[in-house]
N, C-alpha and C positions, 0 to 999 in steps of 0.2 A: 299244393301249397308252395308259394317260393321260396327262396331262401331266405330272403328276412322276415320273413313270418315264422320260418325255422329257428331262425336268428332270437326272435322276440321273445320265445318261449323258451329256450333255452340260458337267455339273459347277457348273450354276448353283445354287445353295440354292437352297430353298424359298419362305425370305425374299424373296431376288430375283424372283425370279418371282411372289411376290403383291405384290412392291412395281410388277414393271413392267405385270402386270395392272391394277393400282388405276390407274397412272397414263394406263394406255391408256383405262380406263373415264371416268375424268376429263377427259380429251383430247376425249372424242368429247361427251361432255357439254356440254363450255364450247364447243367449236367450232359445236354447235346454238344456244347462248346466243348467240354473238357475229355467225354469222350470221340472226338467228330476224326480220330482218325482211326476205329476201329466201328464205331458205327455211326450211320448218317441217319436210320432208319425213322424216328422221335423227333426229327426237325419240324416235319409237317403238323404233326399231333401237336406239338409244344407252341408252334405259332399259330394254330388255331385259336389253342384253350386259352393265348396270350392276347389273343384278336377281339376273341367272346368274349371276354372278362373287360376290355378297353369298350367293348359295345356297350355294355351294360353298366359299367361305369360313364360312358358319357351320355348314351340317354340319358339315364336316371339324373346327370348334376346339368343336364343342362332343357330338364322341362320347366313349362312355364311356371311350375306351381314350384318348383326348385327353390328352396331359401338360401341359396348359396349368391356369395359376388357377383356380379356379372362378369369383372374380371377372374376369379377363379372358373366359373362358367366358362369363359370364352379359354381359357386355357388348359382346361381338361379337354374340352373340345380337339386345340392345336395339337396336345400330345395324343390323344387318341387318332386322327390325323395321320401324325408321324408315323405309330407304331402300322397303321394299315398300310400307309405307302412302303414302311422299311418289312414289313412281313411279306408283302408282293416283292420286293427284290430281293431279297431272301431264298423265297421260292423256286422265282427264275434261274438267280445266278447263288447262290450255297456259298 
C-alpha cells in the first residue's frame, strides 16, 4: 500500500501529507546544520530522504494525467532540479 492510499484512509489530504513530509525533510536538514560541528554523521541520510521525497513529489506533479499548471508542473520540476544538483554538492564538498 503507498502512502496515499495510507493517507486516504486515514483522512489526512494529500496536501497534508506533502506539507508534513517537506517539514520532516527540513527538520532533519537544519538539525545537521546546527549540530554539523560535533556531528557530520545525518548529512548523508538527511539528503537522501530530502532527494526521495523531491522524486516523488515531482514525478507525481509532473505526470501526464497531473491536474496541475503546467507552469506549476514545470516549476516543481526546476526545484526538484535544484535540490538533486545542490544534494550532489553537498555530498562532494560538506
Amino acid at each position: 500500500m503507498n502512502v496515499y492510499q495510507k493517507t486516504a484512509q486515514t483522512g489526512t489530504s494529500k496536501r497534508q501529507l506533502e506539507a508534513t513530509l517537506l517539514m520532516k525533510a527540513a527538520s532533519r536538514l537544519k538539525a545537521v546544520r546546527d549540530h554539523w560541528d560535533i556531528d557530520q554523521n545525518d548529512l548523508v541520510p538527511a539528503l537522501t530522504y530530502n532527494r526521495t521525497l523531491w522524486t516523488i513529489l515531482s514525478t507525481s506533479a509532473t505526470e501526464p494525467d497531473s491536474m496541475l499548471p503546467s507552469d506549476l508542473k514545470k516549476n516543481i520540476a526546476l526545484i526538484a532540479i535544484f535540490i538533486f544538483n545542490r544534494s550532489i554538492d553537498l555530498q562532494i564538498e560538506p
